[in-house]
PyMOL commands that place a pseudoatom at each C-alpha (Angstrom):
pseudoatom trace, name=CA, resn=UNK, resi=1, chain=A, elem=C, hetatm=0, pos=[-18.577, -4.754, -24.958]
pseudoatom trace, name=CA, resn=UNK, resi=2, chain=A, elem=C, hetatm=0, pos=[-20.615, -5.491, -28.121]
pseudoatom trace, name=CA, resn=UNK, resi=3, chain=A, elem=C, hetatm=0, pos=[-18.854, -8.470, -28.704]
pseudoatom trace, name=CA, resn=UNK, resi=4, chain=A, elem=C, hetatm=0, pos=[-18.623, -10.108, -25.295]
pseudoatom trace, name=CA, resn=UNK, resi=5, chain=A, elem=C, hetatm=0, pos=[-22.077, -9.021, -23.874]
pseudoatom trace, name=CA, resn=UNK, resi=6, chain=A, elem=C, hetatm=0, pos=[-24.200, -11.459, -26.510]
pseudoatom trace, name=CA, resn=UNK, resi=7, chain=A, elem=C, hetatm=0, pos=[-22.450, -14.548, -23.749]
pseudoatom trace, name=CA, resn=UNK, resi=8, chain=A, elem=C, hetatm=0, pos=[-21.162, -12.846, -20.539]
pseudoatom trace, name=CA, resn=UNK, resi=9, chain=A, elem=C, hetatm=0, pos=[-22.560, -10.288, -17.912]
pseudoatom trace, name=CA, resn=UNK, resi=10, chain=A, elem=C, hetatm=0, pos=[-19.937, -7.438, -19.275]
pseudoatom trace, name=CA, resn=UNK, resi=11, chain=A, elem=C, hetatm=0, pos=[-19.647, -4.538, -16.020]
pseudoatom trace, name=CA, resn=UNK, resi=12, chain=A, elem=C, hetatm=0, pos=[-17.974, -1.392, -17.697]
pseudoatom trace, name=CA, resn=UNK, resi=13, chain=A, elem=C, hetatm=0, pos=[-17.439, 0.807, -14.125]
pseudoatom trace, name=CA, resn=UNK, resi=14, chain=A, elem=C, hetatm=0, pos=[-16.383, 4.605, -14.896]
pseudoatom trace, name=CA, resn=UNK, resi=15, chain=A, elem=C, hetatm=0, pos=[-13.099, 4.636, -13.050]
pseudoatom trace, name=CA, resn=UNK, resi=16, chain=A, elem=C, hetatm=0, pos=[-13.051, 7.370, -10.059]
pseudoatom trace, name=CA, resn=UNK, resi=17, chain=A, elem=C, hetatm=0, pos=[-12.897, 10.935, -11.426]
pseudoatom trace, name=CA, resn=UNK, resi=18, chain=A, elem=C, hetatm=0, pos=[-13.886, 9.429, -15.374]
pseudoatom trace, name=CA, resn=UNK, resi=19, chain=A, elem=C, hetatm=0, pos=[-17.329, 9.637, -16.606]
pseudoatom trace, name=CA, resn=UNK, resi=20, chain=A, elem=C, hetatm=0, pos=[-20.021, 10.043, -14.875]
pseudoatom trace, name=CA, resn=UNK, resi=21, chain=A, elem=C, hetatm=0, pos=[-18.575, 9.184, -11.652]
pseudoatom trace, name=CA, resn=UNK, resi=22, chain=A, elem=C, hetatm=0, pos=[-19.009, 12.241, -9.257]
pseudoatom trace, name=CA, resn=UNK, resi=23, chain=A, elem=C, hetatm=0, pos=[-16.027, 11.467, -7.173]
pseudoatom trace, name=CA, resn=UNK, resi=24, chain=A, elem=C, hetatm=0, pos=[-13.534, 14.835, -6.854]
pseudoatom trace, name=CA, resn=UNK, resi=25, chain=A, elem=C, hetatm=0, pos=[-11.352, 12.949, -4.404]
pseudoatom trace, name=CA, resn=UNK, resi=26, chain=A, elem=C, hetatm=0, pos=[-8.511, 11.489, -6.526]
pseudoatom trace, name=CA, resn=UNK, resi=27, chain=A, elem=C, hetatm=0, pos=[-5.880, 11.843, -3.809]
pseudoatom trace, name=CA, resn=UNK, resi=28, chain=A, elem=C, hetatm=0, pos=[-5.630, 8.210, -2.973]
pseudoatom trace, name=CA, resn=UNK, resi=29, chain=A, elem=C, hetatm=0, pos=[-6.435, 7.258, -6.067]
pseudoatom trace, name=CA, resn=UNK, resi=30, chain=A, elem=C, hetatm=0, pos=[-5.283, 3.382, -6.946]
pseudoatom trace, name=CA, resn=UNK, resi=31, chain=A, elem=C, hetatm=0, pos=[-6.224, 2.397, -3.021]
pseudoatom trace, name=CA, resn=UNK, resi=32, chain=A, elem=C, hetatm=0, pos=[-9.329, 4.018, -3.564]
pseudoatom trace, name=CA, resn=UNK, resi=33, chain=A, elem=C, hetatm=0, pos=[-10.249, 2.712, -6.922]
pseudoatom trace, name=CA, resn=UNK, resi=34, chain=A, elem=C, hetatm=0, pos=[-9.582, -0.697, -5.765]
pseudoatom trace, name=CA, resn=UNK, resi=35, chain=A, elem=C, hetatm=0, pos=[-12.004, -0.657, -3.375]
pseudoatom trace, name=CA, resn=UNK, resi=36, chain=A, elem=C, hetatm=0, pos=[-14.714, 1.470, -5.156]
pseudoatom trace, name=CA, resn=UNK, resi=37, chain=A, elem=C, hetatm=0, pos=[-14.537, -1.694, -7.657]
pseudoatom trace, name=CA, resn=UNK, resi=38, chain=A, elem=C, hetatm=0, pos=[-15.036, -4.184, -5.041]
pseudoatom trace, name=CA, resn=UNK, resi=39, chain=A, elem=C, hetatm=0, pos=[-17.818, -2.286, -3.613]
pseudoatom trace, name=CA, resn=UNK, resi=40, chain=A, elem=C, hetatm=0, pos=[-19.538, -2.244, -7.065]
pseudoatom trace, name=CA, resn=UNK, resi=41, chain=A, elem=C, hetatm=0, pos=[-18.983, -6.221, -7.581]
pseudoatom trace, name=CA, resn=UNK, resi=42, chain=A, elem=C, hetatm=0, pos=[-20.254, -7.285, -4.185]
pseudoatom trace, name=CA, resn=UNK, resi=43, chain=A, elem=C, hetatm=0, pos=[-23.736, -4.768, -5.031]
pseudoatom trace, name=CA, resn=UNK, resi=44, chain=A, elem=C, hetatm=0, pos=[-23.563, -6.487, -8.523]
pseudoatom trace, name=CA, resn=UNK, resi=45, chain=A, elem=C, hetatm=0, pos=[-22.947, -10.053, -6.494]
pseudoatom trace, name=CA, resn=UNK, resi=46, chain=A, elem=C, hetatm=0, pos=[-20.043, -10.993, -8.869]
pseudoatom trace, name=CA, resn=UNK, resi=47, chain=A, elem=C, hetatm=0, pos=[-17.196, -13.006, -6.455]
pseudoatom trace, name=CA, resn=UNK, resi=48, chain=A, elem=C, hetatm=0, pos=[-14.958, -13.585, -9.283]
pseudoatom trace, name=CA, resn=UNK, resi=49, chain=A, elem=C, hetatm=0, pos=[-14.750, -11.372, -11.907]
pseudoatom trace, name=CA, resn=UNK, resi=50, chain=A, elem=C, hetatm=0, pos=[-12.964, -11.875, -15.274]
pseudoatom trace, name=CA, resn=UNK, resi=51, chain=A, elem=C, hetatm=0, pos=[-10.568, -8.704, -15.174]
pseudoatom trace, name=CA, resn=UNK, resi=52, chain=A, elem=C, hetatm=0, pos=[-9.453, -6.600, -17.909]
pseudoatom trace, name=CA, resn=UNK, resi=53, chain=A, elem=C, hetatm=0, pos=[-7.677, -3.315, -17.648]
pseudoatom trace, name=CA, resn=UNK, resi=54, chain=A, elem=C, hetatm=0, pos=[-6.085, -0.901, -20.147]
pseudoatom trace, name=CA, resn=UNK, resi=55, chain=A, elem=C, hetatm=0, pos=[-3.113, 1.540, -18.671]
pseudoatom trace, name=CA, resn=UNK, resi=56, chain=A, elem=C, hetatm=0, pos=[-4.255, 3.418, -15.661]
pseudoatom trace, name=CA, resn=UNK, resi=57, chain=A, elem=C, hetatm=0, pos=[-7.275, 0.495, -15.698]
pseudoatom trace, name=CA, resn=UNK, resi=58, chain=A, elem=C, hetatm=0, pos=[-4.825, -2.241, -15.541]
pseudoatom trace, name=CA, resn=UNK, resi=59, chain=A, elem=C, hetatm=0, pos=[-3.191, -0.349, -12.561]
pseudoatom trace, name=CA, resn=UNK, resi=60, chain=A, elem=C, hetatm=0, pos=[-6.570, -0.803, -10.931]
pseudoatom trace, name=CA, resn=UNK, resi=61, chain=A, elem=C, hetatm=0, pos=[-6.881, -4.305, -12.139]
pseudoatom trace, name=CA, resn=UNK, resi=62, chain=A, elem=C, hetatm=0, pos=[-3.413, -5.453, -11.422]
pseudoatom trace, name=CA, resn=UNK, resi=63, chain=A, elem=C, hetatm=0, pos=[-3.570, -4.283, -7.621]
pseudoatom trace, name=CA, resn=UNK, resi=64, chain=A, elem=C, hetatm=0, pos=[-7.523, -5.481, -7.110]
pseudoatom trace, name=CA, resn=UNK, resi=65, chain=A, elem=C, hetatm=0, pos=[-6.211, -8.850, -8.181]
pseudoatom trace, name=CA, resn=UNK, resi=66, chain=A, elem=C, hetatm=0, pos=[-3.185, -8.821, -5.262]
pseudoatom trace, name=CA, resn=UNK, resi=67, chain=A, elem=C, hetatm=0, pos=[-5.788, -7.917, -2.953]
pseudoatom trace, name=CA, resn=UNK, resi=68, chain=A, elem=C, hetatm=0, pos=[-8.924, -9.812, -3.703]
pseudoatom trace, name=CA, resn=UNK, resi=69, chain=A, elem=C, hetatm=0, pos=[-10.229, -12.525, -5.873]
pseudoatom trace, name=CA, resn=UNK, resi=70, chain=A, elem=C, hetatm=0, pos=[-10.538, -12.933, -9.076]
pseudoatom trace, name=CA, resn=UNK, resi=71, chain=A, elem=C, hetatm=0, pos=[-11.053, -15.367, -12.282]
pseudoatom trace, name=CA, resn=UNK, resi=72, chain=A, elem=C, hetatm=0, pos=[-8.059, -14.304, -15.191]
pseudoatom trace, name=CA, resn=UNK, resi=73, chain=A, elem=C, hetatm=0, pos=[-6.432, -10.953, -15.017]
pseudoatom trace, name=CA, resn=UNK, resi=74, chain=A, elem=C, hetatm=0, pos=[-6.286, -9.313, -18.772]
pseudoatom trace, name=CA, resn=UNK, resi=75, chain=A, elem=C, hetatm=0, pos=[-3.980, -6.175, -19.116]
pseudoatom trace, name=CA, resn=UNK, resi=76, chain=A, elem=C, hetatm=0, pos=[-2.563, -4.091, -21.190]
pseudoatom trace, name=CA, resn=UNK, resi=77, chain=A, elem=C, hetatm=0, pos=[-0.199, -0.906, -21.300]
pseudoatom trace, name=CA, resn=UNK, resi=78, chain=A, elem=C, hetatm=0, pos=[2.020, -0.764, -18.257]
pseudoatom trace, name=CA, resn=UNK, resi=79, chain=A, elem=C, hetatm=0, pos=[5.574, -1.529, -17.634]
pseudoatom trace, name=CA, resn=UNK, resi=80, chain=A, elem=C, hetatm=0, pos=[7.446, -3.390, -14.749]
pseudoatom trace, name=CA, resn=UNK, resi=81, chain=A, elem=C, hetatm=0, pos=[10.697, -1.419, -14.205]
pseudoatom trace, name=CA, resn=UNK, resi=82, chain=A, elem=C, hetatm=0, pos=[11.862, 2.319, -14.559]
pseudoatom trace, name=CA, resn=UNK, resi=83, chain=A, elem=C, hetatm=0, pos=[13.393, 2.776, -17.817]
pseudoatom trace, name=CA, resn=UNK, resi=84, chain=A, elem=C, hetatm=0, pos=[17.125, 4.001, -18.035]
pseudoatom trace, name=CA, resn=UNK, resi=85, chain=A, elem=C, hetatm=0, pos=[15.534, 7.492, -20.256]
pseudoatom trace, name=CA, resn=UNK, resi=86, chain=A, elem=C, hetatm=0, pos=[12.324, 7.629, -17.799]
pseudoatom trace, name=CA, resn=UNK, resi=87, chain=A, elem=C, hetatm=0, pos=[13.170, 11.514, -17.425]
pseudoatom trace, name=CA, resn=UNK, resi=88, chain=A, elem=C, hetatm=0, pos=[13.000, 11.927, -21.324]
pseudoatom trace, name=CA, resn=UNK, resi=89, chain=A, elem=C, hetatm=0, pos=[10.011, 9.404, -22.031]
pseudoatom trace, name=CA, resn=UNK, resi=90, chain=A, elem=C, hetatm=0, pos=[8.252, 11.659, -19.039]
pseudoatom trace, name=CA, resn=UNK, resi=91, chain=A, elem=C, hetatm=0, pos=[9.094, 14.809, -20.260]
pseudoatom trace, name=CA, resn=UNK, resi=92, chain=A, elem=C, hetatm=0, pos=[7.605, 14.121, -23.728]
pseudoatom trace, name=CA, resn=UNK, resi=93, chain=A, elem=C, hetatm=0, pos=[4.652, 12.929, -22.249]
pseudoatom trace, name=CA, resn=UNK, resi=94, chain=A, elem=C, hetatm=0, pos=[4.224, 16.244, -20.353]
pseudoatom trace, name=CA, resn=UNK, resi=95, chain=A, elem=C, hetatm=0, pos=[4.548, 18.050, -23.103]
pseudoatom trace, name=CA, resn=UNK, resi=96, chain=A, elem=C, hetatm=0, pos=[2.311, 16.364, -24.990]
pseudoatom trace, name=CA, resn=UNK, resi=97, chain=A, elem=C, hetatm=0, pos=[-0.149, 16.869, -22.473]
pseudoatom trace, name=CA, resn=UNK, resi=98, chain=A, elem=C, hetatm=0, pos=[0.431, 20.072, -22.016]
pseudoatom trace, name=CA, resn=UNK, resi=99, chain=A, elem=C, hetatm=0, pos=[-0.132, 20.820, -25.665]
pseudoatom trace, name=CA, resn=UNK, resi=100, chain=A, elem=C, hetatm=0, pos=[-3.374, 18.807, -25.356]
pseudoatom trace, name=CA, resn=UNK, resi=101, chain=A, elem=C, hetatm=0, pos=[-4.687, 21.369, -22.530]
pseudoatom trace, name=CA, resn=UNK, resi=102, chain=A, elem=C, hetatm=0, pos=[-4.071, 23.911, -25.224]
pseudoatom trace, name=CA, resn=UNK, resi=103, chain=A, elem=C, hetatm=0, pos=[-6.247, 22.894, -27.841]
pseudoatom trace, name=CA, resn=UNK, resi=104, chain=A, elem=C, hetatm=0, pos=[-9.497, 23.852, -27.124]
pseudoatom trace, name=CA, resn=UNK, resi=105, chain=A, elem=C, hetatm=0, pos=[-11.364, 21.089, -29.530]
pseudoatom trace, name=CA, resn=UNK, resi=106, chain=A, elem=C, hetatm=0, pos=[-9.872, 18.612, -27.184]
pseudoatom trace, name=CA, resn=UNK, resi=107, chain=A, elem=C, hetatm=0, pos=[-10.703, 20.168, -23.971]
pseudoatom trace, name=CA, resn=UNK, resi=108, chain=A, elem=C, hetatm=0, pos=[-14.407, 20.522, -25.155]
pseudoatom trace, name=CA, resn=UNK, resi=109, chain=A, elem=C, hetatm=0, pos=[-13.793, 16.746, -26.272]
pseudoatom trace, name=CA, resn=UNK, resi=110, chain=A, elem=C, hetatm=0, pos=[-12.884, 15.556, -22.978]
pseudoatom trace, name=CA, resn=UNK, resi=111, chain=A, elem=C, hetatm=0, pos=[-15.398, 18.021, -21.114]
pseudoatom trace, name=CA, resn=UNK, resi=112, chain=A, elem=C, hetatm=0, pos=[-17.813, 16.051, -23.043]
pseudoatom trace, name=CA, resn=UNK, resi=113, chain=A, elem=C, hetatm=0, pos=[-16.741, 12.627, -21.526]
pseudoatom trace, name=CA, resn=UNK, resi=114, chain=A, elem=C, hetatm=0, pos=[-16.233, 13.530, -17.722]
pseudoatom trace, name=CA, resn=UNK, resi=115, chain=A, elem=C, hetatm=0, pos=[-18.609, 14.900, -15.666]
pseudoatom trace, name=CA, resn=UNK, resi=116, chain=A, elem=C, hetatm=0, pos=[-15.472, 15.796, -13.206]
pseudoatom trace, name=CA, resn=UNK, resi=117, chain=A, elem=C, hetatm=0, pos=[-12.122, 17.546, -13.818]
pseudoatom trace, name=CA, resn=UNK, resi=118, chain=A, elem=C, hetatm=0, pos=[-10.321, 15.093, -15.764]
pseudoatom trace, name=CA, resn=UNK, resi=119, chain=A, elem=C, hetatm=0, pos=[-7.506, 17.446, -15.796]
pseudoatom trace, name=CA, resn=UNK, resi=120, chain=A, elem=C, hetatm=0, pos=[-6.630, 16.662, -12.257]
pseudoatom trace, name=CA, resn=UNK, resi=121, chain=A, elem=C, hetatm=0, pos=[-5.204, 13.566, -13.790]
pseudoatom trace, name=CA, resn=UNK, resi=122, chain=A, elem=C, hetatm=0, pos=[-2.647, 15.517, -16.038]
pseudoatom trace, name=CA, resn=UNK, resi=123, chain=A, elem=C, hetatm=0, pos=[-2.147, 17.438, -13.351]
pseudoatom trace, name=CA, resn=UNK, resi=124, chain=A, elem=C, hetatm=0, pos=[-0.981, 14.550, -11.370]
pseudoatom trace, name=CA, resn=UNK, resi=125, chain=A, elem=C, hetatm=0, pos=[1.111, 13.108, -13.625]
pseudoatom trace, name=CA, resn=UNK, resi=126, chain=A, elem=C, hetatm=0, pos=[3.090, 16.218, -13.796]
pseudoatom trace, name=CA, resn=UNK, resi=127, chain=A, elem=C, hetatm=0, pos=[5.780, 14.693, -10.997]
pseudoatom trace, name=CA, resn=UNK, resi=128, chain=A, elem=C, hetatm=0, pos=[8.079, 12.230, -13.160]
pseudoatom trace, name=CA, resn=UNK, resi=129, chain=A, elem=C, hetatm=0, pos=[7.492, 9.784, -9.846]
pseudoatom trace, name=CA, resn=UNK, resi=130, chain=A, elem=C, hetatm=0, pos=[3.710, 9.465, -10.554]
pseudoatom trace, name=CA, resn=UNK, resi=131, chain=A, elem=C, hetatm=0, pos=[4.216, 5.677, -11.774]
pseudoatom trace, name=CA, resn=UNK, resi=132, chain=A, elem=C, hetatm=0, pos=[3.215, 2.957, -9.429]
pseudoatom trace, name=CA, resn=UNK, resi=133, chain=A, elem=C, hetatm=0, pos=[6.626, 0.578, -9.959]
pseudoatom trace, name=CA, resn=UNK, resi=134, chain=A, elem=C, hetatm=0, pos=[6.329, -0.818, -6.734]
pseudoatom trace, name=CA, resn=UNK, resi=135, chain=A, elem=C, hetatm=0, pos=[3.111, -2.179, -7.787]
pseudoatom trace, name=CA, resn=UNK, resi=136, chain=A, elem=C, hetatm=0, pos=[3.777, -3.079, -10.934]
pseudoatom trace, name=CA, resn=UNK, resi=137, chain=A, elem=C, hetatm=0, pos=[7.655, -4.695, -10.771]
pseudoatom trace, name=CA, resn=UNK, resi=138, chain=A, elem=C, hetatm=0, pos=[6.436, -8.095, -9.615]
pseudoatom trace, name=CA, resn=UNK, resi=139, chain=A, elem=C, hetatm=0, pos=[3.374, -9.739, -10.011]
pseudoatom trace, name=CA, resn=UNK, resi=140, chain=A, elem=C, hetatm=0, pos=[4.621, -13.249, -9.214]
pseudoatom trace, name=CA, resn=UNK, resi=141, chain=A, elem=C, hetatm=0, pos=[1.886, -13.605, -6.291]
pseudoatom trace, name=CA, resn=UNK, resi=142, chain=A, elem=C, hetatm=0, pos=[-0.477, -13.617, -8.982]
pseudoatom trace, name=CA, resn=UNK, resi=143, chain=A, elem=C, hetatm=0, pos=[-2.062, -17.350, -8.912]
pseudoatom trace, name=CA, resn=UNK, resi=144, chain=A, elem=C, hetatm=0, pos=[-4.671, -17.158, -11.801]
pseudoatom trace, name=CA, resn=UNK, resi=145, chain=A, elem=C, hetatm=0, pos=[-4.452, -17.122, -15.191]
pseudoatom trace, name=CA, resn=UNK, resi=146, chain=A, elem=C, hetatm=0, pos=[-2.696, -13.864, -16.345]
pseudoatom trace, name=CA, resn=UNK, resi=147, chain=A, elem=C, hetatm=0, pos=[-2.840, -12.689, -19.746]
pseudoatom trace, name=CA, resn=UNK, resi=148, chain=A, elem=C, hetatm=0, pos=[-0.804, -9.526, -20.580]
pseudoatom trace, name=CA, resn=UNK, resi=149, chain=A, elem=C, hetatm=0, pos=[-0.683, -8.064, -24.013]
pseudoatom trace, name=CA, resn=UNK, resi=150, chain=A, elem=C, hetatm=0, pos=[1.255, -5.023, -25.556]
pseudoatom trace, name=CA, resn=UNK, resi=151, chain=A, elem=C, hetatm=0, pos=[2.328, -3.752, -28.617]
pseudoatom trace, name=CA, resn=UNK, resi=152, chain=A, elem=C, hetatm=0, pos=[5.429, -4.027, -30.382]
pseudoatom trace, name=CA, resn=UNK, resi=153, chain=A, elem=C, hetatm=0, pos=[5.516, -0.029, -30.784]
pseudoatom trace, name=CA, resn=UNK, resi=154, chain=A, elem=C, hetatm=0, pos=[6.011, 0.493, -26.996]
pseudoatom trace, name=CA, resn=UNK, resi=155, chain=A, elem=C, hetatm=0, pos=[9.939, -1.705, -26.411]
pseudoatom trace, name=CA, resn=UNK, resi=156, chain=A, elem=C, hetatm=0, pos=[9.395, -1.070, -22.524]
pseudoatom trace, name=CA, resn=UNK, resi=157, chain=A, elem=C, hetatm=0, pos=[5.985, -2.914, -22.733]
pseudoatom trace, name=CA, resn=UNK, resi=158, chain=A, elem=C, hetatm=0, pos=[7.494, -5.433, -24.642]
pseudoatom trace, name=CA, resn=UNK, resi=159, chain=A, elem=C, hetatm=0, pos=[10.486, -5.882, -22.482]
pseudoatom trace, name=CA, resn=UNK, resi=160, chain=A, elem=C, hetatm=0, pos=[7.572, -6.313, -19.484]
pseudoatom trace, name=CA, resn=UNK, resi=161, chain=A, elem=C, hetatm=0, pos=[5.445, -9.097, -21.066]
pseudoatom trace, name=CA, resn=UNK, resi=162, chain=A, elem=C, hetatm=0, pos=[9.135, -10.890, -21.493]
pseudoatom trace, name=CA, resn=UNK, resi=163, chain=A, elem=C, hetatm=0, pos=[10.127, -10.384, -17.661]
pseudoatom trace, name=CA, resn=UNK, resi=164, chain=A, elem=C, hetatm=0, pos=[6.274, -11.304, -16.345]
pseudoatom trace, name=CA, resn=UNK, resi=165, chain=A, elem=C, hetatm=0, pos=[6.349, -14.338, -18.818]
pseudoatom trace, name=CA, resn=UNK, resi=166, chain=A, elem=C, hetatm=0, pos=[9.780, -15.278, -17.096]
pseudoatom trace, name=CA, resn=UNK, resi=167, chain=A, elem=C, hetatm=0, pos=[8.442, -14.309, -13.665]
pseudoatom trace, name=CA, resn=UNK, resi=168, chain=A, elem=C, hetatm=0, pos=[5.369, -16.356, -13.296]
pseudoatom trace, name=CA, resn=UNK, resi=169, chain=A, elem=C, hetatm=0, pos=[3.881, -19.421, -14.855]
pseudoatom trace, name=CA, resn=UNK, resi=170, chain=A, elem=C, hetatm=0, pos=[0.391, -18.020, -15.179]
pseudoatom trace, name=CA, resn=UNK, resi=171, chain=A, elem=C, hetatm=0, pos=[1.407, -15.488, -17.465]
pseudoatom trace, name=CA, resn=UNK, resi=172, chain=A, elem=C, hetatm=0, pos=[0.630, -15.711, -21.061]
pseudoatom trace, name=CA, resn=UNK, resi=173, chain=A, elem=C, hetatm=0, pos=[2.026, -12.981, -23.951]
pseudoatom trace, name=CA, resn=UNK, resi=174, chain=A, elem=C, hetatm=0, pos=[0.760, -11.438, -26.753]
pseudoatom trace, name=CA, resn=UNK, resi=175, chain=A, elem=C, hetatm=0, pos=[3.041, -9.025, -28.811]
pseudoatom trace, name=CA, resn=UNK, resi=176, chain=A, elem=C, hetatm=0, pos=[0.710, -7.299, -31.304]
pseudoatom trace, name=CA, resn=UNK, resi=177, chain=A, elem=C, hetatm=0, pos=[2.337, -6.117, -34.332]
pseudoatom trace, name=CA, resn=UNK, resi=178, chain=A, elem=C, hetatm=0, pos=[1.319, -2.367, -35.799]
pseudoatom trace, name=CA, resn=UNK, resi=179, chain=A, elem=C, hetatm=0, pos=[0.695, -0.998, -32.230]
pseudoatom trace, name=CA, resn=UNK, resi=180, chain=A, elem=C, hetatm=0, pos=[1.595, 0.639, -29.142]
pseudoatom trace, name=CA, resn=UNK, resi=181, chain=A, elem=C, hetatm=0, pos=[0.221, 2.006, -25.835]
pseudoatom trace, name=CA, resn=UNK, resi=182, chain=A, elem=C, hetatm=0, pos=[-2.929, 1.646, -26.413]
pseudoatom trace, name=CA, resn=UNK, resi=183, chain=A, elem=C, hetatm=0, pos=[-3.347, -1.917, -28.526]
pseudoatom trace, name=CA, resn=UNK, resi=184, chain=A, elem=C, hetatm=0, pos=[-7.182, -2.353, -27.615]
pseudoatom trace, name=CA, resn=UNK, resi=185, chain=A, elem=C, hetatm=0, pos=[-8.003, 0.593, -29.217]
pseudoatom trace, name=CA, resn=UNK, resi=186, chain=A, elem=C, hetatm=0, pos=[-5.287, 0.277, -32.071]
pseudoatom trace, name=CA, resn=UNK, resi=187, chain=A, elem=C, hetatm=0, pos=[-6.162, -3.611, -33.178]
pseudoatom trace, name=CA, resn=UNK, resi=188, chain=A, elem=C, hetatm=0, pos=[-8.946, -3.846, -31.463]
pseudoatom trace, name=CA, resn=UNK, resi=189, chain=A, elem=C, hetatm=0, pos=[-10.248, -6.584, -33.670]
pseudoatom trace, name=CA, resn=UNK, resi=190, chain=A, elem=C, hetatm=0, pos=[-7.207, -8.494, -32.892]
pseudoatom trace, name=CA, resn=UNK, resi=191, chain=A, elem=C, hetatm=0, pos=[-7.267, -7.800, -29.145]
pseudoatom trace, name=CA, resn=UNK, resi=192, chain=A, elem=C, hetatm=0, pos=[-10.336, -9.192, -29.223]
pseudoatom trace, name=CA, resn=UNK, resi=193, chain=A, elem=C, hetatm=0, pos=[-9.763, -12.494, -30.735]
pseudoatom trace, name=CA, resn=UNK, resi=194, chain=A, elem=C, hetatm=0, pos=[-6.777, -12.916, -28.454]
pseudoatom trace, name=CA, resn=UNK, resi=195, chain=A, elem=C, hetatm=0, pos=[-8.800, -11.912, -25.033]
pseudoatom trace, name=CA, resn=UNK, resi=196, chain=A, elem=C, hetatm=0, pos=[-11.535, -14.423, -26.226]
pseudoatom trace, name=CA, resn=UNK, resi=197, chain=A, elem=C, hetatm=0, pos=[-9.570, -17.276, -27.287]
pseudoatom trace, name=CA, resn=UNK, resi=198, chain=A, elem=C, hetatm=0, pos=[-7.833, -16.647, -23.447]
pseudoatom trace, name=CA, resn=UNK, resi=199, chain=A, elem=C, hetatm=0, pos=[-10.825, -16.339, -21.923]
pseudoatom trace, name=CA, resn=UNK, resi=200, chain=A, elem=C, hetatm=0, pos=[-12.304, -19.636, -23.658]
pseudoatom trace, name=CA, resn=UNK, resi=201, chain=A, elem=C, hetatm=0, pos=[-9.668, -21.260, -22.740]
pseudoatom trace, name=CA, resn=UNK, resi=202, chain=A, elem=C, hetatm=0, pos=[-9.946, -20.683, -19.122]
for i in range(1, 202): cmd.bond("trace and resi %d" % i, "trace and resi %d" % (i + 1))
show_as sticks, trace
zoom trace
C-alpha cells in the first residue's frame, strides 16, 4: 500500500469474517465475498478496479472478475487442478493448523487481528473438499490482462501459472525464485516491482 498509494487510489477491504469486518456469516462465503466487494466499489464509485488477490483473496478476486468488470486481475497462491497427493498435502495442512490453535501466542496474535472468529476459517478447511477447483481449473473467460505469480517453492503453483499461461492469452507469469505460498509477503520487494511494471504496462 505504501508504495502504490503515492499514484493510485489503493482500497484495502477486510475480507468477510477478517479484521474489522463484523460479518459472522461465512457460510456462503466466496458468493458472498464477491458481492460484499462489489457493494464496497460501487459506494467507493470505482467501475473498474485494478485487482489483486493473495490465496483465499485471489479466490475472491478470481471469481469477482468472471462475474463483473474489471481492469487487470493480479493473483497469487492458488492452484488449477487437484493434485495426485491432495489427501497428504491436506492432511499436513490440518495439522499444521491444528498445532497453530494450540499455541496460545498465536491465538492471542490472531485475536489481535480479527474482530470475529477467525477460527471458523480453520474450521472450514477441515473437509479435504474445501478447495474451490471448479472455480479455479479454467479461467480462459478471463478477457483482461491477467497476471499470475507464484513461487518456485510451491511445484503445484508453478505447474498452474504453466497451464493458465497455455490456457489464455491474457495471462502473463512470474516464477519467483526463494519462495512459496505466500510470495508477496516472502519477496515482497520483488512482487512489487513485478505488479508495477504489469500494471504500467497496462
Amino acid at each position: 500500500m505504501e508504495f502504490f498509494k503515492n499514484n493510485k487510489q489503493v482500497i484495502l477491504p477486510d475480507m468477510r469474517g477478517h479484521g474489522k469486518s463484523y460479518t459472522t456469516d461465512v457460510s456462503n462465503f466466496l458468493e458472498d465475498s464477491v458481492e460484499d466487494l462489489k457493494e464496497t466499489l460501487d459506494h467507493l464509485g470505482v467501475e473498474q478496479p485494478h485487482l489483486v488477490g493473495c490465496s483465499l483473496g485471489g479466490f475472491i478476486a478470481l471469481a469477482f472478475a468472471k462475474k463483473y468488470k474489471v481492469r487487470t486481475l493480479s493473483i497469487s497462491g492458488i492452484i488449477s487442478d487437484k493434485p495426485d497427493n491432495w489427501t497428504e498435502l491436506h492432511a499436513g495442512d490440518v495439522a499444521h493448523q491444528i498445532e497453530l490453535l494450540n499455541d496460545p501466542q498465536a491465538v492471542a496474535y490472531f485475536d489481535t487481528l480479527h474482530e470475529s472468529d477467525w477460527k471458523q476459517f480453520i474450521h472450514m478447511a477441515v473437509n479435504d473438499d474445501w478447495y474451490p477447483f471448479e472455480l479455479t481449473k479454467n479461467i480462459s473467460e478471463i478477457q483482461v490482462p491477467f497476471l499470475f505469480m507464484v513461487g518456485e517453492g510451491n511445484i503445484n503453483e508453478v505447474s498452474t501459472a504453466s497451464k493458465y499461461q497455455q490456457m489464455n492469452p491474457n495471462v502473463h507469469i512470474s516464477v519467483i525464485p526463494f519462495a512459496s505460498h505466500l510470495v508477496h509477503a516472502q519477496k515482497p520487494e520483488i512482487y512489487i516491482q513485478i505488479l508495477d511494471d504489469f500494471l504500467s504496462s497496462t
